[in-house]
C-alpha positions in Angstrom: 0.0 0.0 0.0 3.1 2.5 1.1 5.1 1.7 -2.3 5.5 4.6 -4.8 3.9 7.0 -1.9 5.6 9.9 -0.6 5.7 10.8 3.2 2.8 12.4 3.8 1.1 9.2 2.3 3.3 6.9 4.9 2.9 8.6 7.7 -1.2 8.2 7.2 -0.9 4.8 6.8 1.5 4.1 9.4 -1.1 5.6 11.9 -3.7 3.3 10.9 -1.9 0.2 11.0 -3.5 -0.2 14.2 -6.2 2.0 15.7 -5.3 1.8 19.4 -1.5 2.5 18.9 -1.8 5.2 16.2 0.7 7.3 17.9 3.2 4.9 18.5 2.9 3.5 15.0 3.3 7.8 13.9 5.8 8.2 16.0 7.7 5.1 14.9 7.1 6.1 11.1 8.4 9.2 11.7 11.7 8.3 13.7 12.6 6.2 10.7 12.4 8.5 8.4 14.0 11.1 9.9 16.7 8.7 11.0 17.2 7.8 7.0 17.2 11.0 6.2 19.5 12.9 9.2 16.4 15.2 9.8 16.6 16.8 13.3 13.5 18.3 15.1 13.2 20.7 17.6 12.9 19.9 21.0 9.3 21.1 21.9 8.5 18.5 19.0 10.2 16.2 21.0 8.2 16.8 23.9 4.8 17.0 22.7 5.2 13.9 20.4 6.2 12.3 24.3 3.3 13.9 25.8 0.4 12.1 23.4 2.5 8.8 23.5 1.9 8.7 27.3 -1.8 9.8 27.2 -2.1 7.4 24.8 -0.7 4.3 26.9 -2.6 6.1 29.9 -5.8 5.5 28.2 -5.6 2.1 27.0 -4.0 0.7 30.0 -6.9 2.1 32.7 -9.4 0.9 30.3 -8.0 -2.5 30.2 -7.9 -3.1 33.9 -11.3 -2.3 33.6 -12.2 -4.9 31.1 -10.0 -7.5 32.7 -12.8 -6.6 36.3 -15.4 -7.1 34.1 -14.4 -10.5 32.7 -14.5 -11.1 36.0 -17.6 -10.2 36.8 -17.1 -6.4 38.8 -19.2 -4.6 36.7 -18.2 -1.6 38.9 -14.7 -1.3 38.4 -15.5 -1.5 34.7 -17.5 1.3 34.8 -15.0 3.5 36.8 -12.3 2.9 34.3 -14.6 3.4 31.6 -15.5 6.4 32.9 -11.5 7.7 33.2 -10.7 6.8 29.5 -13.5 8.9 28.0 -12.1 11.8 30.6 -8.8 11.1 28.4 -10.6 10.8 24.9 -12.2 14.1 25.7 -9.2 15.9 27.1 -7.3 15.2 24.5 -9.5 15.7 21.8 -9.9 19.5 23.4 -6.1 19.7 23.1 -5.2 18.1 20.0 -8.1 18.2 18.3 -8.8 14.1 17.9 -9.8 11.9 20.4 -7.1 9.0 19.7 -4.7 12.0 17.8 -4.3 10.2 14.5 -1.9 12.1 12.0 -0.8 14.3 14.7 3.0 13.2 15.0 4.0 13.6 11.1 7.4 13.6 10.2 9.3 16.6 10.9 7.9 17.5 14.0 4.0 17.5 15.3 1.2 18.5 13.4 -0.3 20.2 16.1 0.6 22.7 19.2 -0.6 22.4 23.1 -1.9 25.9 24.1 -1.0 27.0 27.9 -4.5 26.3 28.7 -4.6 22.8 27.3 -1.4 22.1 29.3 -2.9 22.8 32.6 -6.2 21.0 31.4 -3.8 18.1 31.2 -2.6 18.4 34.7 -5.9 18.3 36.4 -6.4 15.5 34.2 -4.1 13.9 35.8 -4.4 14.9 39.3 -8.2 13.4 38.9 -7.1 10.3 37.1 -4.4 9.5 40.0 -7.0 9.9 42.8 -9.8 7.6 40.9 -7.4 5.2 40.3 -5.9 4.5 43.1 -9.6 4.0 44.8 -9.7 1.5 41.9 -6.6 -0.6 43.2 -7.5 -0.4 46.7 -10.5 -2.0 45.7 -8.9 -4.7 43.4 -6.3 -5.3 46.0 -9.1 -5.7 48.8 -11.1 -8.0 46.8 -10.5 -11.7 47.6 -12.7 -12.9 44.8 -11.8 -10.7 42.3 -7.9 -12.3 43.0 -9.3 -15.8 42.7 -10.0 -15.0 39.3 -6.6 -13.5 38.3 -3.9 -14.8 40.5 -2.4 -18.2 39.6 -4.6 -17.8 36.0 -2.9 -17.5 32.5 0.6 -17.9 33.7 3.1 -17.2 31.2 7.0 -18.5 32.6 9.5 -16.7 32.4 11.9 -18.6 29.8 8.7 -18.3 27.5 9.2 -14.7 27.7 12.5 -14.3 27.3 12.9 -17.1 24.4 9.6 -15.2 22.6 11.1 -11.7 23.2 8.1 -10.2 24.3 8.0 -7.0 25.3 5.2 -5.0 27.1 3.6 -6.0 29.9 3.3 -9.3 28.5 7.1 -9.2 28.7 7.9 -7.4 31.5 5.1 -9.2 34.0 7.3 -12.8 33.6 10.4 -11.1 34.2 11.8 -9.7 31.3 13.1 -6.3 31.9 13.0 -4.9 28.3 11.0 -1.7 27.7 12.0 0.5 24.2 11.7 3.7 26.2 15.2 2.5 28.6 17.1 -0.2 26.8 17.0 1.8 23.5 16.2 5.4 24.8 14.8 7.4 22.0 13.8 11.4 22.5 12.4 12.4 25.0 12.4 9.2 26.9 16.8 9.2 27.0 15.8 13.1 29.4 13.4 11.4 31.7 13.7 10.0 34.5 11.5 6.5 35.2 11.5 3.2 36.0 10.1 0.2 33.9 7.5 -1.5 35.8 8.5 -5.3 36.6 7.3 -8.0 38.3 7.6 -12.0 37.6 4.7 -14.0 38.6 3.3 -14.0 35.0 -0.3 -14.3 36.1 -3.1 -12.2 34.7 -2.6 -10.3 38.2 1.2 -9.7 37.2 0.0 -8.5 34.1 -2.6 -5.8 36.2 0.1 -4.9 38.4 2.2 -3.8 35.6 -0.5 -1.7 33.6 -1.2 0.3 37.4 2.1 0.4 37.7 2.5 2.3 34.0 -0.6 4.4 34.8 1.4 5.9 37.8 4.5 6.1 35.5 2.8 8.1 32.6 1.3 10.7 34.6 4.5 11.3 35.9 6.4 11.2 32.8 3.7 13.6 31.3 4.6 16.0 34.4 7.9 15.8 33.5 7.5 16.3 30.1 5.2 19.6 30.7 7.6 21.0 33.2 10.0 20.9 30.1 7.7 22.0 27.7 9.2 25.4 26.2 7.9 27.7 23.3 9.4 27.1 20.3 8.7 25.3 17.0 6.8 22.6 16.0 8.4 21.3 13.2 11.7 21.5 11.2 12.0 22.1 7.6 11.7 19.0 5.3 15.2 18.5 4.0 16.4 17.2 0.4 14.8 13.8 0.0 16.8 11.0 -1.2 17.6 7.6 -1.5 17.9 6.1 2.0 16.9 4.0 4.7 16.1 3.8 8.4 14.5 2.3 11.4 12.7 2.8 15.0 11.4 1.0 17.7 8.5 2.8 19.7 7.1 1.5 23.1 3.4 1.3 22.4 1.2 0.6 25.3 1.1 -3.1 24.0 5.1 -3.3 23.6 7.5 -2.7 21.0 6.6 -1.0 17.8 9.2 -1.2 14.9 9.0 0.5 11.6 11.6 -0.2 9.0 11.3 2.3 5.8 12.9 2.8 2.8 13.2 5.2 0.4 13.9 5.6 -3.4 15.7 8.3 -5.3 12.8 10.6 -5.7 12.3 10.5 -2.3 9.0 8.1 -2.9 8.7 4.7 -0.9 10.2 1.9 -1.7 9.4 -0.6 1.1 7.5 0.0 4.4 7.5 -2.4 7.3 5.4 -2.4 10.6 5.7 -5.2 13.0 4.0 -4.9 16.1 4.8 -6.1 19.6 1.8 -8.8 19.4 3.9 -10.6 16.8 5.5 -11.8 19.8 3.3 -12.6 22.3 0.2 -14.2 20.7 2.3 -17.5 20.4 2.3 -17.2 24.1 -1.2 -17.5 24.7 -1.3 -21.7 23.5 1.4 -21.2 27.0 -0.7 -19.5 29.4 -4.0 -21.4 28.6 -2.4 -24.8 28.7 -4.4 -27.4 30.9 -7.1 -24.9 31.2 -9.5 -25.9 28.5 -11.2 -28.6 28.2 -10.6 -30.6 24.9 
């Protein structure tokens, strides 16, 4: 689909490789490219392209624990988390002007700015996000038969993960301490200060620990990243295109996102690769189910 397109073209489709990472997948597009061609951007680019990364993982991760309740039955904590993502959605659509901000990380730069009023619509964001969700974990932690459902269930060892290389919280819930953001720091991320969430159970409560784990880490990383957040530009200057090639790797909110692009002498695609960090943990489901269903 990307072949004989230019950028513009590429960057669209990247972002709809997959609707609930369509940053990550922008983002990933666009660091390859600019890494073929030696394009620098400035540094409040940097920032906001950081900024709806981590809203994005923020969004998908606190719904998630809330559909992992509810497949076990607590309607309510469903609803509460349910409730938080569309407080997201509808923040950031005010901000950016989409609710999931497709084609707003292009490459270059960003396609769009954050006013100083958005930015402090983001910080109470997060200031009501951190108090909800903590009631939210007090009540999973306090709930004995909510844990029957998810401790001990879906285990996934941790050789499995390590020999699949998955990444995420797949990945990093059995043990393996890989996260795109640390191991292969990429801007903004190599400024910040965090730490990858971890833990090596590799139950379906591992797994939940690490997503509320990664909630508490976004909101800080997104106060970090406003704190830093300077005027300047948006974007840099497209420079000669040319016959090259160049890769990323992006942590998504599922894992590792990697994008391998190349281009042709009139600056058209050639070939376009997305692979995305599922590739390596579906295989791992035939694991974590074994013995559990019936033949």
């Amino acid at each position: 689909l990307a072949k004989g397109h230019g950028l513009d073209a590429g960057a669209r489709l990247a972002g709809r490789v997959s609707g609930d990472s369509t940053v990550a997948y922008a983002f990933a597009f666009a660091l390859a490219v600019e890494a073929g061609l030696n394009w620098t951007i400035p540094p409040r680019a940097q920032l906001l392209r950081g900024i709806m990364a981590e809203l994005e993982r923020l969004s998908h991760h606190v719904n998630d624990i809330g559909a992992i309740c509810n497949d076990a039955s607590v309607v309510a904590i469903h609803a509460r988390c349910t409730l938080m993502r569309e407080q997201v959605l509808q923040t950031v659509k005010q901000c950016f002007g989409h609710r999931i901000m497709m084609d707003r990380i292009v490459p270059g730069g960003v396609a769009v700015d954050l006013a100083d009023q958005d930015a402090a619509q983001i910080l109470d964001l997060l200031r009501r996000i951190e108090v909800e969700f903590a009631r939210i974990m007090a009540v999973y932690d306090n709930a004995p038969s909510l844990q029957d459902r998810t401790v001990t269930t879906g285990i996934v060892k941790p050789h499995l993960a390590q020999r699949f290389a998955a990444g995420g919280f797949v990945g990093r819930a059995s043990g393996r301490a890989f996260d795109t953001r640390s191991v292969y720091a990429y801007a903004p991320y190599d400024a910040l200060t965090f730490t990858a969430a971890l833990r090596s159970e590799g139950d379906v409560d591992a797994r939940l620990g690490v997503r509320g784990d990664e909630v508490s880490s976004s909101i800080g990383l997104i106060r970090q990243m406003l704190k830093k957040l300077e005027p300047g530009a948006i974007a840099s200057p497209r420079p000669v295109l040319k016959a090259c090639e160049g890769s990323a790797m992006v942590e998504a909110f599922r894992g590792d996102v990697l994008i391998n692009v190349r281009l042709d002498r009139q600056g058209k695609i050639a070939c376009l690769h997305a692979r995305d960090a599922s590739w390596f943990q579906w295989p791992l489901l035939e694991a974590a189910i074994e013995g559990k269903v019936p033949n």
